[in-house]
ROVOFI-996048 format. One record per residue: x, y, z of N, C-alpha, C in turn; residue in three letters. Coordinates in steps of 0.001 Angstrom, whole numbers, padded with zeros to 6 digits, always signed. Layout:
BEGIN
XYZXYZXYZAla...
***
This chain:
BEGIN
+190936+036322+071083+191295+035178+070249+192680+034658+070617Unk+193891+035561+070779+194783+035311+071485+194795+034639+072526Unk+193935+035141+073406+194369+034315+074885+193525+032942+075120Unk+192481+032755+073758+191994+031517+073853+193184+030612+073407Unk+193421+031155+072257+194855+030041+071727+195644+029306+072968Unk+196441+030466+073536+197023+029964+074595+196615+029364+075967Unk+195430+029625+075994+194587+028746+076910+194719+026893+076503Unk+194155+027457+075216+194293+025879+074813+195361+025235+074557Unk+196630+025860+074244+198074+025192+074099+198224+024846+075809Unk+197712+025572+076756+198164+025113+078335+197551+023949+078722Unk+196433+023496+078004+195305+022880+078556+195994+021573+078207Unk+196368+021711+076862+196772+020472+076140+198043+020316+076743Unk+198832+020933+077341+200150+020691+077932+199732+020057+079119Unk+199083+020285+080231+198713+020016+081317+198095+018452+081329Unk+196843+017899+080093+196539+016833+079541+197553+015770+079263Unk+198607+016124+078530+200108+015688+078405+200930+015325+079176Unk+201249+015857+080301+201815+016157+081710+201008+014611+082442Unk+199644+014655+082184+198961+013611+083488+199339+012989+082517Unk+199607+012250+081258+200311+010751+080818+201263+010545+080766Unk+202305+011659+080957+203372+011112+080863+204211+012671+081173Unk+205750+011942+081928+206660+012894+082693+207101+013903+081340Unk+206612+015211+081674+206972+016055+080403+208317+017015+080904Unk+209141+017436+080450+210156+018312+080780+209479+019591+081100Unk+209943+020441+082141+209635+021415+082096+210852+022378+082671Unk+211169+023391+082217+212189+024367+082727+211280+025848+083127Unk+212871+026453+083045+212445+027649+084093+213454+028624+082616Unk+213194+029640+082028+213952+030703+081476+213465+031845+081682Unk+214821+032688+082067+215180+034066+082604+215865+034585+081444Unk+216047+036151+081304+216331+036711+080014+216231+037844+080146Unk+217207+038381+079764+217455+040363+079731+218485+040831+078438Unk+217755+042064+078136+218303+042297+076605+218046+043821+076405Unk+219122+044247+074964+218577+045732+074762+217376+045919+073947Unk+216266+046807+073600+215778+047465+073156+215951+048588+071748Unk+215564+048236+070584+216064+049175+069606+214464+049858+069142Unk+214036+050784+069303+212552+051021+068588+213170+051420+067597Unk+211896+051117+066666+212131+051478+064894+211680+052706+064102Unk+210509+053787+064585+210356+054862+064164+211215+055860+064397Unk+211922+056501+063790+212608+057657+063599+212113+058582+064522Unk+211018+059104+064625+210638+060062+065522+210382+059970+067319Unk+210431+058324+067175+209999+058229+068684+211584+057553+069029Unk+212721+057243+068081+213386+056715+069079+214637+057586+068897Unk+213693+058785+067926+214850+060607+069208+215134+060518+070022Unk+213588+060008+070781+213003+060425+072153+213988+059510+073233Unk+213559+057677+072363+213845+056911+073770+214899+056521+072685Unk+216010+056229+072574+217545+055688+071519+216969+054780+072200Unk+217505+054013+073246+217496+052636+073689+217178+051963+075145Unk+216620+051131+074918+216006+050491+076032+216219+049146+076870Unk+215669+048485+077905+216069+047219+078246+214889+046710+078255Unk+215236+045227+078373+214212+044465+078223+214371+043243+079522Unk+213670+042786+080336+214074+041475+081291+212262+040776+080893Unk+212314+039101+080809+211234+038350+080590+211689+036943+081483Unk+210999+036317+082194+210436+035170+082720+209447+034270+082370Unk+209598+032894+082695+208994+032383+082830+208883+030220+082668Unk+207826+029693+082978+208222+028169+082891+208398+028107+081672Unk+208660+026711+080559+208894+026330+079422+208545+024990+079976Unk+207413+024547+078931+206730+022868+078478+207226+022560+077302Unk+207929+021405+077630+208707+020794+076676+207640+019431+075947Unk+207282+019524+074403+206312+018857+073819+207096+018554+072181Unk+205725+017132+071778+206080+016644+070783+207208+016314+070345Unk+207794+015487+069002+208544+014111+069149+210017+014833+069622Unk+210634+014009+070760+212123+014402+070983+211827+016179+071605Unk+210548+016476+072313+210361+017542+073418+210871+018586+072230Unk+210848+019075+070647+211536+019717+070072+210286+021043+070221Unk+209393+020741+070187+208186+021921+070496+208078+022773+072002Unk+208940+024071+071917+208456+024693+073540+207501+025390+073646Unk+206649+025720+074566+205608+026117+075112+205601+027190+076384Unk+205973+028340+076230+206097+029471+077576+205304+030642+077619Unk+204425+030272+078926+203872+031428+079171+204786+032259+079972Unk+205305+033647+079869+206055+034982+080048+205407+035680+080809Unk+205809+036423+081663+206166+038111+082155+207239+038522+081372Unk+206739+040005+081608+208268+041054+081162+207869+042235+081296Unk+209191+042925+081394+209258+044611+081817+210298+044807+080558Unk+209426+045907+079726+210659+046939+079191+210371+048077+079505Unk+211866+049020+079286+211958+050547+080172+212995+051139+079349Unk+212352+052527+078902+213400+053182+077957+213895+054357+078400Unk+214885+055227+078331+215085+056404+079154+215392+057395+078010Unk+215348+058343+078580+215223+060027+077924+215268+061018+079057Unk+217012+060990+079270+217658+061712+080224+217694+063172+079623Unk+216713+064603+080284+216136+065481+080127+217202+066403+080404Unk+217060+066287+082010+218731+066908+082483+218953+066090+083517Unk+220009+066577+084562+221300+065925+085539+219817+065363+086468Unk+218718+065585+086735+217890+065398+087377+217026+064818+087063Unk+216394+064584+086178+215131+064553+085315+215441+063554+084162Unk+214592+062310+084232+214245+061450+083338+213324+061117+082709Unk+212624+060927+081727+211585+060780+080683+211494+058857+080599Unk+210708+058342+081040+210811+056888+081130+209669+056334+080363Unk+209777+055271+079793+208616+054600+078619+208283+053088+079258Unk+207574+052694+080011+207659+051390+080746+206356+051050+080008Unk+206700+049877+079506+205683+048527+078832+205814+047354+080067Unk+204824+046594+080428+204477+045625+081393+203958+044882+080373Unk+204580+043380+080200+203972+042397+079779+203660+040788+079962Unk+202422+040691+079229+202075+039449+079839+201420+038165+078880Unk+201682+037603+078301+201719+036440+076995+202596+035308+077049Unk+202890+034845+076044+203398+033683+075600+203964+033716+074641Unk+205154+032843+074150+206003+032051+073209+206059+030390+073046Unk+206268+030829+071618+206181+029220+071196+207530+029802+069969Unk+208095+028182+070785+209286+027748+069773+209587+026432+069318Unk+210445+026641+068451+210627+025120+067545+212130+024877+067260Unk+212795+023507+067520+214350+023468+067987+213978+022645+066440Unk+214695+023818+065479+214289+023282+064027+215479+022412+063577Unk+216659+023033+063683+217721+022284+063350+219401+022567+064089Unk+220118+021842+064417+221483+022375+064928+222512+021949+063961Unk+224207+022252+064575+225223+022470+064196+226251+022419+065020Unk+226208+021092+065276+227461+021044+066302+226557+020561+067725Unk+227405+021291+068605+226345+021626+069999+225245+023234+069934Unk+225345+023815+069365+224703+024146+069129+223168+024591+068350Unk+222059+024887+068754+220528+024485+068693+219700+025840+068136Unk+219394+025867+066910+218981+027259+066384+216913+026776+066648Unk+216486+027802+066987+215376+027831+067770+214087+028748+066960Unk+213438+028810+066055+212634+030158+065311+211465+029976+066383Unk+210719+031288+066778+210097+031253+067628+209144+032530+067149Unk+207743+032391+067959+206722+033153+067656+206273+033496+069395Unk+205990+034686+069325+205320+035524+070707+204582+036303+070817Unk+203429+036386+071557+202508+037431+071490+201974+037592+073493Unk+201505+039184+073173+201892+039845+074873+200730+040611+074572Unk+199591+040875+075916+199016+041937+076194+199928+042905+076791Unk+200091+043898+076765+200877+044953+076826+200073+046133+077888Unk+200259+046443+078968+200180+047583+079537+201327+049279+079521Unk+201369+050421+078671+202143+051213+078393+201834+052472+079208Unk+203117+053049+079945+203258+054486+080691+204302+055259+080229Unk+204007+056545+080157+205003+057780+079816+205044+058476+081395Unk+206311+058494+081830+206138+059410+082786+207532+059960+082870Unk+207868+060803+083806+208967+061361+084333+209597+061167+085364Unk+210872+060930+086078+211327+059935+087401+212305+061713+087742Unk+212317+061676+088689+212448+063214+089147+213641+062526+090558Unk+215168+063110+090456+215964+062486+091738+216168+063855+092101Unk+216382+063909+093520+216718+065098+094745+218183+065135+094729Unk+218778+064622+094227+220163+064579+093698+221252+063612+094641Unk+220385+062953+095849+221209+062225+096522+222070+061180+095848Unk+222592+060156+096675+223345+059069+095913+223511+057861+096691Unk+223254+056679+096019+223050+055418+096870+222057+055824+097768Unk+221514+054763+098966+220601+055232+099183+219911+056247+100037Unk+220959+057403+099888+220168+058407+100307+219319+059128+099492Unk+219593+058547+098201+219013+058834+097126+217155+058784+097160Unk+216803+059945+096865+215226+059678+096711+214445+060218+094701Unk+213242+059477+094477+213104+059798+093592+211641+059643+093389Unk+211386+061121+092946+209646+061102+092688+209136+060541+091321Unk+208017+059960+091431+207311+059913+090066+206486+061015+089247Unk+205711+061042+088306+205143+062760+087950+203578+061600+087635Unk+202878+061632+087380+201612+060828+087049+202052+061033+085226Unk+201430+059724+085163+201699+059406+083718+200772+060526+082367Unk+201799+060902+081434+201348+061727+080012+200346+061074+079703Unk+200859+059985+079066+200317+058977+078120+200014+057376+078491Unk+199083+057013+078545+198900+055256+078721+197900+055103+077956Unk+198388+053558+078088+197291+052832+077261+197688+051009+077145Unk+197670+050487+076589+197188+048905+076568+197543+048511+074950Unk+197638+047124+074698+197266+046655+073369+198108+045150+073315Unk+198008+044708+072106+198574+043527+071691+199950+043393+071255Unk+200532+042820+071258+201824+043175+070496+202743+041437+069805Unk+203123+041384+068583+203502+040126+067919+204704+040288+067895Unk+205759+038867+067967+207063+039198+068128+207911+038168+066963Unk+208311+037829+066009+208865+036755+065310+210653+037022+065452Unk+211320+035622+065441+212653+035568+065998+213013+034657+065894Unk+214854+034622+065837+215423+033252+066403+216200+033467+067183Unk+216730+032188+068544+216826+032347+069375+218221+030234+069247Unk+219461+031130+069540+220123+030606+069361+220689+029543+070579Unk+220868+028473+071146+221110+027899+072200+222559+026792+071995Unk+223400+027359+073246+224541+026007+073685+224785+025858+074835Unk+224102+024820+075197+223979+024112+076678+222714+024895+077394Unk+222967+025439+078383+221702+026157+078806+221640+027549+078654Unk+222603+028496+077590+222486+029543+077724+222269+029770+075930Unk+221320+030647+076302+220937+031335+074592+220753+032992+074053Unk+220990+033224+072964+221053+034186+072514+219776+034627+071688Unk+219197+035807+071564+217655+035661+070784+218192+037136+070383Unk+217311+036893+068631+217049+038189+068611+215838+038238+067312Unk+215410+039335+067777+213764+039311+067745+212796+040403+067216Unk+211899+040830+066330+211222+041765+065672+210035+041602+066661Unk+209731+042768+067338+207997+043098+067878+207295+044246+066975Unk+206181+043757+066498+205286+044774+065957+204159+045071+066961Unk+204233+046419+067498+203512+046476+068611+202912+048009+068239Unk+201422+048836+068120+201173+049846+068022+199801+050036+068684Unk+200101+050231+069782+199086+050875+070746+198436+052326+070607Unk+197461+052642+071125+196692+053949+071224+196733+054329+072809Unk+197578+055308+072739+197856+056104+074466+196611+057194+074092Unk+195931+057230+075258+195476+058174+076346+196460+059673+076872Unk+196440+060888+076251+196576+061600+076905+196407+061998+078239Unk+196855+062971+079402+196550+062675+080246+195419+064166+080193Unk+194001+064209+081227+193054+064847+080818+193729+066535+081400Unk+195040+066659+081968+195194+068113+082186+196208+068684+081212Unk+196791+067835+080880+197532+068225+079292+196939+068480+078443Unk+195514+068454+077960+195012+068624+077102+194111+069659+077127Unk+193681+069946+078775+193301+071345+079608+194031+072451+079297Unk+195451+071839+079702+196828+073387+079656+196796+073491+078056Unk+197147+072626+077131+197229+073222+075597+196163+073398+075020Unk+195008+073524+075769+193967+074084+074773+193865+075336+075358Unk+194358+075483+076803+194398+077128+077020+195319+077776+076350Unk+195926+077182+076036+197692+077908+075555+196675+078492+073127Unk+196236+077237+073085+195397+077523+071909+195583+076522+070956Unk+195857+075251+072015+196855+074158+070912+195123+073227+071225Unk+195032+072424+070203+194234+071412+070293+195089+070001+070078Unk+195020+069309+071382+195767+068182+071485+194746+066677+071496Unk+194935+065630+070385+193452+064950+070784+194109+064161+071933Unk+192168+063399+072230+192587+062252+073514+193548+061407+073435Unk+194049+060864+072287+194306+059818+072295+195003+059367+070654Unk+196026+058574+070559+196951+058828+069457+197370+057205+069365Unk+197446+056769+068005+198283+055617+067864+199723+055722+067812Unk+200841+054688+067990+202141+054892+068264+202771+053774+067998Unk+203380+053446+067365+204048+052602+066567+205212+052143+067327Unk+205279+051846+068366+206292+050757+068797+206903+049874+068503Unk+206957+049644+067474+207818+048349+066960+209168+048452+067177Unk+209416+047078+067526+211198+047185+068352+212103+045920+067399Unk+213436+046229+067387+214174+045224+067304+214730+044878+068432Unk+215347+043848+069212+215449+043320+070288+216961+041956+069882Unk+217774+042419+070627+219129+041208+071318+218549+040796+072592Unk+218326+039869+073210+218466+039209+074358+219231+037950+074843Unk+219841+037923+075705+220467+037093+076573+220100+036221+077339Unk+220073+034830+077838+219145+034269+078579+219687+033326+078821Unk+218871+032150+079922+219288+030962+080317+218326+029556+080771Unk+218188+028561+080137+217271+027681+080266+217764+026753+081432Unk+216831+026935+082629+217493+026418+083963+216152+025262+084389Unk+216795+023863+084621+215644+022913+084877+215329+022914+086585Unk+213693+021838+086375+213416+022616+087433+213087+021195+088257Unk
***
């Protein structure tokens, strides 16, 4: 149902576009990461966030934006001097915003976002080199899994650079991995397949609306 929506907000942008010269930009954007459950953000305290993508500028005075996104977030859980615990979300959706009212030169922005979400737990393992003699293994992922995720926010702008900050409610169901669940049932632990996880984040980001 999601990705019909945004199908059809592109369709109608593109329709728009053949009558008439529509604005379109380019925004780039990187920010921290705050997750909100107590128990999981023992694990990961804090994270980054980087997102891309065009922006269709619509309706009266172009005040309606329209962006379909990429993005990578990545959280760490430094184990020891060697050994990292990493949480990587891959995403892929859209935002819609609305340039509701300003103050000055400056342009306050409330905005709505939603992302299919691809999620990995793994471990990043360094040989202890440095620069690039540096090497670093991966371990195959604990936990994955997939899902939807909703984001509500405002997102502050003067001139081409803006400030956002932003609530995601995001709770996916990871996949154990099938030999973890081999080793703790030998050990006498019963671990199930598969677990919901409450990701929900608060989010600062940084960014820049660059024409194209």
């Amino acid at each position: 149902m999601c990705r019909m929506v945004w199908v059809g907000l592109l369709l109608s942008a593109m329709t728009l576009s053949a009558q008439e010269k529509l604005p379109i930009f380019l925004e780039v954007e990187a920010g921290v990461e705050r997750l909100c459950s107590p128990s999981i953000q023992s694990v990961f305290p804090t994270g980054a966030n980087v997102k891309m993508g065009p922006v269709f500028a619509l309706a009266e005075e172009w005040r309606l934006r329209l962006r379909p996104q990429a993005g990578v977030k990545l959280f760490f859980n430094e184990i020891d001097e060697w050994v990292t615990e990493q949480l990587l979300i891959i995403k892929v959706g859209g935002q819609v915003s609305y340039d509701a009212f300003y103050i000055g030169q400056v342009t306050f922005f409330p905005y709505l976002a939603a992302d299919f979400n691809w999620v990995s737990n793994y471990d990043a393992e360094s040989d202890g080199g440095t620069g690039e003699d540096e090497s670093i293994t991966y371990s195959d992922s604990y936990l994955k899994g997939s899902g939807f995720s909703q984001e509500v926010g405002m997102r502050i702008q003067l001139q081409k650079w803006y400030v956002k900050m932003g609530y995601e409610f995001f709770k996916p169901r990871l996949k154990a991995r099938r030999t973890i669940i081999t080793d703790d049932l030998a050990s006498g632990y019963l671990t199930p397949k598969s677990h919901p996880f409450v990701f929900n984040t608060f989010n600062i980001t940084i960014g820049a609306t660059l024409g194209l």
